[in-house]
N, C-alpha and C positions, 0 to 999 in steps of 0.2 A: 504494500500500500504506500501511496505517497506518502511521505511527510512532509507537515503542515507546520507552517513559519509561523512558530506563537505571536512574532511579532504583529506580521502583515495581519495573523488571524485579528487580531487586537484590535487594526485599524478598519477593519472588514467590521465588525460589531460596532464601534465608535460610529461610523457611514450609517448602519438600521437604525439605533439608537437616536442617529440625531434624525432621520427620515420619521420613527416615531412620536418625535417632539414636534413636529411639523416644518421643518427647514426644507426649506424647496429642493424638490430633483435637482435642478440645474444647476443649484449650488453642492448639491453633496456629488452630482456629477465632477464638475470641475473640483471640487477635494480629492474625488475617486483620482483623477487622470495626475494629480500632483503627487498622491501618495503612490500610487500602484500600476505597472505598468501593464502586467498581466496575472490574471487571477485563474484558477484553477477553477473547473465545475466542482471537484472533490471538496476545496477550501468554500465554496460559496454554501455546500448543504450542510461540513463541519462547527461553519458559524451558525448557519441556522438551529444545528442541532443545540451546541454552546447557549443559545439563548433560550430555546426551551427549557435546558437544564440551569439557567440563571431566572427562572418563574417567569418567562414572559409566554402567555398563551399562546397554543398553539392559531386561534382564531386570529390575534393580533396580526401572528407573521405573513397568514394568510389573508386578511386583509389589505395587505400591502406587498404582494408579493410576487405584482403584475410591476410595481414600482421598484424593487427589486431588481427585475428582470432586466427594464430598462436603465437601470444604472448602470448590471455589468452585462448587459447587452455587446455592447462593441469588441469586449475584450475576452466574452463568450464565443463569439461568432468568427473568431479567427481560429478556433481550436475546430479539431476536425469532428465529425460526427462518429459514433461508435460504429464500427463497419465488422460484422461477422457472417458468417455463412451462414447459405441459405436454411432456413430450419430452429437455427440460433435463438431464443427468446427475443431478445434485443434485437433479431435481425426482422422476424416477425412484428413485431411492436411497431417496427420501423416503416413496414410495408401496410401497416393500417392507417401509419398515419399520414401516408400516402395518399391513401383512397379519400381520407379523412378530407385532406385538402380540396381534391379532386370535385366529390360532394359538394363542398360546401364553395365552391366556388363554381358550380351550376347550379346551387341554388339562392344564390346574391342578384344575379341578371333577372331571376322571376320575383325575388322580394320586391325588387326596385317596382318592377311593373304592377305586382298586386299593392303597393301602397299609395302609387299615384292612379290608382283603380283603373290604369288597360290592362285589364287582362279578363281572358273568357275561360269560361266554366271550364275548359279543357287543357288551358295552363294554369290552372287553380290544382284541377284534381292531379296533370303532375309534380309540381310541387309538395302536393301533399302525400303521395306516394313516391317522391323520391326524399322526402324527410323523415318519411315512415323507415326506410332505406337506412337512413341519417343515425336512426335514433339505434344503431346495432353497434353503435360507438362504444355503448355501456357495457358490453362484453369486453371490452381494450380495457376500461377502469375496474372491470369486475376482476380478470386476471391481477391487475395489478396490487389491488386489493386484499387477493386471495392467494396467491402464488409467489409475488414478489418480494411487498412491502415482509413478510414472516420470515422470509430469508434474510431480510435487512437487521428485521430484529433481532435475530439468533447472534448475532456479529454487534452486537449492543447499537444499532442505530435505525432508531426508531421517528426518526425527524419525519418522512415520507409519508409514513401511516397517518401522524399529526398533522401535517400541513395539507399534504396532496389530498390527501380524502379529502379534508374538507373543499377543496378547489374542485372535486371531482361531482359534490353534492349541491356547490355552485351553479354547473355547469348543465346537472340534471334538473334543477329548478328552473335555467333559462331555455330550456328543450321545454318544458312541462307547459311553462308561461308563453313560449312562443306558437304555439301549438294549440293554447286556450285563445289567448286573444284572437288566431286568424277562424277557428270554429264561430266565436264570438262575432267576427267580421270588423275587430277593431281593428283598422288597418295599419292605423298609426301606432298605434302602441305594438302591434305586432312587428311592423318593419323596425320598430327604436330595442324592441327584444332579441331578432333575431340577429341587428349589428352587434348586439353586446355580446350574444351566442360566439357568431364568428370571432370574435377577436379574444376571446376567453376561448375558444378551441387553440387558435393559432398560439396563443402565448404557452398553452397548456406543451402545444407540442413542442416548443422551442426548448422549454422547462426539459422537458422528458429528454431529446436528442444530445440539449448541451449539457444538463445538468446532473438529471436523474440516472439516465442511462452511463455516460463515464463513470460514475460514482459506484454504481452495482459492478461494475466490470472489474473495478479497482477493489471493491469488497467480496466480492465474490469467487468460489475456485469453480471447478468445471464442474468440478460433483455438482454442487449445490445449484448448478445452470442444469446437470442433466436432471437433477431433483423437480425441479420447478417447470423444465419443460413436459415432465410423468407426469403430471397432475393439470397441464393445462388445457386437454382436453375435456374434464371436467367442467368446465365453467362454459367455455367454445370461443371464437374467434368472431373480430367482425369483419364482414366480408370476405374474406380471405382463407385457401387452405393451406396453412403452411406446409414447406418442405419437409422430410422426414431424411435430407440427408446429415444432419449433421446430428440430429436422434441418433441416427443409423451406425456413423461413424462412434460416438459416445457410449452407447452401449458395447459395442465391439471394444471399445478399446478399456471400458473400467468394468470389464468380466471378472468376477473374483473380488469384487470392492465389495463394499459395503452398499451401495446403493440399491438393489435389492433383499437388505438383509434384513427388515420386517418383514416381509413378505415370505421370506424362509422362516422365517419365526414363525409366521403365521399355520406352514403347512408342517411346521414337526407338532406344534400343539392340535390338530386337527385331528389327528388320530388318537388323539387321549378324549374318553368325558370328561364336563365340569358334573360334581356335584355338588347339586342346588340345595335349598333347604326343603323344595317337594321334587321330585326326583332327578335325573340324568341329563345332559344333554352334550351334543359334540358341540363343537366350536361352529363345525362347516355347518350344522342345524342352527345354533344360535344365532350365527352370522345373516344366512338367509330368511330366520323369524325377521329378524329387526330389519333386513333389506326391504322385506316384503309391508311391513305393517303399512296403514292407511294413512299413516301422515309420519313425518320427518320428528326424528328426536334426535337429541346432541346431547353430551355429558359433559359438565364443567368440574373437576374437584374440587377438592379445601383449599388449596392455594390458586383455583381463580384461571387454572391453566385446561384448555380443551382436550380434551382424551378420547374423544370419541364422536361421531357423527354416524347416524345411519346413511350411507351410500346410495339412497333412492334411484330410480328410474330416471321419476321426474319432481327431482324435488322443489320448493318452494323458493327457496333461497338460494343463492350457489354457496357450494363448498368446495373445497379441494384439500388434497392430502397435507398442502404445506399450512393448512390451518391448526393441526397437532401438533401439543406442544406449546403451542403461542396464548399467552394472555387473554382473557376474555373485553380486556378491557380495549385490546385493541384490534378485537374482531366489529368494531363498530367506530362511526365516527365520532370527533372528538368531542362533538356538542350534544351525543347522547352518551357519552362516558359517567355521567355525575347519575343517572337514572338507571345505568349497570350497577356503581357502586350501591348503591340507595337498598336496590333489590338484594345484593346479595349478604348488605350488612344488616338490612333486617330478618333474611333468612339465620345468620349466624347469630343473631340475638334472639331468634325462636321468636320473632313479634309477630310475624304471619307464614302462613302455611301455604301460600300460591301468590303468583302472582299474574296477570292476565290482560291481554289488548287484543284489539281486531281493528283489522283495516280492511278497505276497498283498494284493490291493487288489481289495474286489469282486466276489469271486470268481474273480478273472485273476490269474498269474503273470505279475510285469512284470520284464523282465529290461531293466539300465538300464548300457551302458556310457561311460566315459571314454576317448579317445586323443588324445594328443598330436601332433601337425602341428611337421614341420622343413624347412625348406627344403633347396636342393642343398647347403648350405654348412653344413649342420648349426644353422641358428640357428631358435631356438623363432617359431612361426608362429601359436598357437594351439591350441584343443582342440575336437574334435569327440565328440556327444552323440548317441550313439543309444538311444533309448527302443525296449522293443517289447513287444508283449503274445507272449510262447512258451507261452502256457496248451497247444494244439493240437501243440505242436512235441515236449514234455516226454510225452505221451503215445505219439510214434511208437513203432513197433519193428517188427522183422523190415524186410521191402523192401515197396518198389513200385516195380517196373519197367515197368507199363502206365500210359498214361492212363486215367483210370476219370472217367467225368464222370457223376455223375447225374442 
């Protein structure tokens, strides 16, 4: 990994710090250009992280961190883009945000026209079907989410999961709003949403090429890239079907590692029963009970860390494998972190027995609960998550007491 000049780091903080107090870009620009000549993507997410760990909110930095960009813009943009072979994570990542561009700059020329209202019902509904297109973006922030940012953690750098989620539920808010207002037929407010859309996408991607991406390459070994790329089919891709050569090459060449060695665990315990406290079962039964039940459950234990997810079909939420292991706390964003802790510090004080929410997602009512785990002796064991879609269930009434199959 680089190493990072406490100095420059120093003066790098001094630069947010005074951006925080309100001192103009153009001035903490021209301090930038007198103090530092060229700054690292590595040293730019090291300070960010330094200031999370010096209590400045994660919110704050993301707040300001389009302002950020633009200050070491110039001296980001002279470093080269992370370049790996076809199939790579980061080389993937790369190729969506390609399309990402692509997109979104055939659909700027139809904004313009539906907000000065030329435009007919048939450049209406393709913009609206190619936004619909648009919106498979949130598979690129779901990996990142899901697969990346847990790798960043394990290596103690958690800045990513902090800031970037929240830039990424930004980004899903100005999809959500630009989308309502053109149903709505506010035209104006819809074209003043979807500028903000575009240029919170583009910055997003600059973040990632110059910033994000160098810095995982830098923290990361190959393992933990072949790790991250097993599990990205989980979650799926937008637009795009990645290469499987450099998968290809990656497995051939770390045969004998450890990277399949849960999985070998998994099949020497397969051939043994557990016994339960009412009878028997193999692991390979146990496994497929909990794959198959009617709705998604996850296990968090006593220290708060995720041990377990049922592998659904089609589950609710995405998971992936590099979710094990990782904090509960930063399997969610930063601004619902304080309503994780809440739940699970009342479960550990025994003040409640559940806890519970439903939302409309989709078109599905998803009904999402909490429960606490105690052993014989009363002592906290953990929390158990059941997600489920009751869209069908909220409809019942009166009986059925036949089977009816159609």
């Amino acid at each position: 990994m680089e190493k990072i000049n406490i100095e420059k780091q120093e003066k790098l903080k001094k630069i947010i710090h005074d951006l925080h107090k309100g001192i103009s870009v153009e001035k903490v620009k021209n301090q930038f250009k007198k103090l530092i000549k060229n700054v690292s993507a590595e040293e730019i997410s090291e300070m960010e992280m330094s200031l999370i760990n010096e209590g400045f909110k994660p919110e704050e930095i993301q707040k300001l961190c389009n302002v950020h960009v633009s200050v070491f813009e110039k001296s980001l943009s002279k470093q080269k883009k992370p370049s790996k072979i076809e199939g790579h994570p980061v080389h993937t990542y790369m190729l969506e945000n390609k399309e990402a561009k692509k997109i979104i700059k055939k659909l700027k020329s139809s904004a313009k026209s539906i907000q000065k209202g030329k435009t007919n019902s048939k450049e209406l509904d393709d913009f609206k079907t190619n936004f619909e297109n648009f919106k498979k973006i949130n598979f690129h922030y779901q990996r990142k989410e899901n697969q990346l940012f847990p790798f960043l953690e394990k290596k103690g750098f958690s800045g990513p999961s902090k800031v970037m989620w929240g830039k990424h539920d930004e980004i899903r808010t100005l999809i959500k709003n630009t989308e309502n207002f053109l149903n709505k037929k506010q035209y104006k407010e819809f074209y003043s949403s979807f500028k903000e859309l575009a240029f919170s996408i583009n910055k997003m991607i600059f973040m990632e090429e110059r910033i994000l991406f160098p810095t995982s390459l830098s923290k990361l070994n190959e393992t933990d890239w072949a790790r991250i790329k097993l599990g990205e089919s989980d979650i799926g891709y937008s637009w795009i079907k990645p290469s499987d050569l450099w998968d290809a090459n990656m497995i051939k060449k770390l045969q004998g590692s450890n990277i399949h060695e849960d999985k070998k665990e998994e099949n020497t315990h397969e051939k043994n029963s557990l016994s339960l406290e009412e009878g028997k079962i193999s692991l390979e039964i146990l496994n497929l009970i909990l794959k198959n039940l009617p709705f998604d459950i996850s296990y968090v234990d006593e220290n708060d860390t995720v041990r377990y997810y049922s592998a659904n079909a089609e589950r609710i939420f995405p998971r992936s494998p590099g979710v094990i292991g990782r904090q509960v706390q930063n399997c969610h964003p930063h601004k619902s972190v304080h309503i994780v802790n809440k739940i699970i510090d009342s479960f550990k004080k025994k003040e409640k027995k559940a806890a519970e929410f439903w939302i409309n997602m989709q078109g599905k009512l998803i009904h999402i609960r909490y429960f606490p785990i105690y052993d014989n002796m009363g002592i906290y064991k953990g929390i158990i998550e059941l997600t489920q879609d009751v869209t069908n269930i909220k409809k019942l009434e009166g009986e059925k007491r036949l089977l009816e199959w159609e």
